[in-house]
N, C-alpha and C positions, 0 to 999 in steps of 0.2 A: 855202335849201338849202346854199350856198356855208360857210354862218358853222358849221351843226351840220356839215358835213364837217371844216372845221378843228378842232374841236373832239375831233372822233374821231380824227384824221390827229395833234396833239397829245396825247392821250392812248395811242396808240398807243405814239407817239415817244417818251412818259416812260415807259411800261412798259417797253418795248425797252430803255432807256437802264438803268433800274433794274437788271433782271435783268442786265444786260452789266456793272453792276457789283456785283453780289450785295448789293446794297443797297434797303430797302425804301424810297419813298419816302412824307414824310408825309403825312397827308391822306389817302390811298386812293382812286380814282378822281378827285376833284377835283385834287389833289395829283397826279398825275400829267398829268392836261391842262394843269396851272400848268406845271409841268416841261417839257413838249414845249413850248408855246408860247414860251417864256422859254429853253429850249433853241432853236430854231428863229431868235428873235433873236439873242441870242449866237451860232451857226452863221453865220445868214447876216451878222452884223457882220465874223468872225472870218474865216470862208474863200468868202462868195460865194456866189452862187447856182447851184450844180453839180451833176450828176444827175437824178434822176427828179424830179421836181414832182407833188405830188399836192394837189390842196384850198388850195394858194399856197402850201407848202410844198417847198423842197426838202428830199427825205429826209436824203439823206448829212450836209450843214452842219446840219441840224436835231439830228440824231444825235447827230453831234459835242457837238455845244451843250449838250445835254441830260444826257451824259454830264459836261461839265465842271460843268454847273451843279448834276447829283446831289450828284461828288465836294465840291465846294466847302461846299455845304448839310448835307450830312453832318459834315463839318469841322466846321463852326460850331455844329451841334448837340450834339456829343460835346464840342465847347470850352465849351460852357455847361452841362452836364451835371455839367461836374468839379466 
């Protein structure tokens, strides 16, 4: 039960993340659990483990996370694109 909660708890986190950057991310539900998870890393490397905890997650360093790892991702998309 613990592994499908993280799973929801990152998927949340990359939609959250997405929409806070009016950016779609790729993949569509898979692609957004990749994001919160990988968000959530980057967060907790970057600022620690701070705030609410849900599923082993903290929300806020997750957030963060997610959000820098959208922006970046996006970056490199649009850089390949040209």
């Amino acid at each position: 039960m613990g592994f499908i909660l993280f799973l929801i708890i990152g998927g949340i986190i990359g939609w959250l993340a997405g929409l806070l950057l009016g950016k779609d991310v790729p993949g569509g539900i898979l692609g957004n659990i990749i994001a919160g998870i990988v968000g959530a890393w980057i967060g907790g490397s970057l600022f620690g483990a701070w705030g609410p905890s849900v599923g082993g997650i903290a929300f806020f360093p997750a957030l963060l996370g997610a959000i820098i790892f959208i922006a970046v991702l996006s970056l490199i998309i649009k850089a390949i694109r040209k």
